[in-house]
C-alpha positions in Angstrom: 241.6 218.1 66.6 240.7 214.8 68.4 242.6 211.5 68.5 241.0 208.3 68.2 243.0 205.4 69.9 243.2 202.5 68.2 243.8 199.0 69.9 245.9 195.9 67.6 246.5 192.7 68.5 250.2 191.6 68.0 249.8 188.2 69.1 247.6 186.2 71.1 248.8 182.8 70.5 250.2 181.9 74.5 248.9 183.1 77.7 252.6 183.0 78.9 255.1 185.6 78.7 258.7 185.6 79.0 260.0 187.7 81.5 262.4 190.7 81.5 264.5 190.0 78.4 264.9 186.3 78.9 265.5 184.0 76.1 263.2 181.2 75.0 263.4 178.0 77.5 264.5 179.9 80.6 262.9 179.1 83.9 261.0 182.0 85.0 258.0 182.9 83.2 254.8 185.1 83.8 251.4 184.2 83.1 248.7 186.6 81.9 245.9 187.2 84.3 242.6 186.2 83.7 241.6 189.8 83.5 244.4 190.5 80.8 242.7 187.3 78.7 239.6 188.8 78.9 240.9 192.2 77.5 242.7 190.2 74.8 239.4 188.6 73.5 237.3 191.5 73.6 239.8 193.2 71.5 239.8 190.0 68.9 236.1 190.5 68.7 236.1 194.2 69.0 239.0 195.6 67.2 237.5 199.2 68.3 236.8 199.0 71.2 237.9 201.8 73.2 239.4 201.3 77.0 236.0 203.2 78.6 233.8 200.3 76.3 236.4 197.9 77.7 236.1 199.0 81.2 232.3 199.1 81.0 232.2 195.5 79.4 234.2 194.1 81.9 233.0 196.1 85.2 236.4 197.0 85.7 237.7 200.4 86.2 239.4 202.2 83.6 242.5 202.8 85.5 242.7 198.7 85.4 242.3 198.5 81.4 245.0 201.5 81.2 247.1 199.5 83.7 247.0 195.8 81.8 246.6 197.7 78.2 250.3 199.2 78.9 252.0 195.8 80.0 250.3 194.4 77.1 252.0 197.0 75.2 255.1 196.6 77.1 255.1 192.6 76.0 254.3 192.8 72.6 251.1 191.6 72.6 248.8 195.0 72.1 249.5 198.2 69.6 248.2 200.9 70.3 247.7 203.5 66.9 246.7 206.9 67.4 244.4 208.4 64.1 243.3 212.1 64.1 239.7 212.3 63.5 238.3 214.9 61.0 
């Protein structure tokens, strides 16, 4: 059986994160890298796109696009769904 990974936007509205637990208006805050953006819109414009397409798009390796694909998940800003394949 194979498992296709499916990549979902949560949100995308701000390029700023909040930072370990901290509540809205608190000082210290983490800005997503430039590299992270770029994922983001590729996903907006390719829903589908797995993290090998994303890697090759890019010209990054795919051990980057797992790395910034999990804090993404870790913020709330990426899902990732897994679908078996018939």
């Amino acid at each position: 059986m194979q498992v296709k990974l499916e990549l979902k936007i949560v949100k995308s509205n701000n390029s700023t994160v909040l930072k370990g637990g901290q509540k809205e208006g608190q000082k210290e805050q983490k800005e997503l890298t430039s590299r992270q953006l770029d994922i983001i819109h590729l996903l907006e414009e390719t829903p589908s796109a797995t993290m090998p397409q994303i890697a090759e798009s890019l010209t990054i390796t795919y051990r980057s696009v797992r790395r910034d694909i999990d804090y993404l998940q870790k913020i709330g800003i990426v899902s990732l769904f897994k679908n078996k394949c018939e």
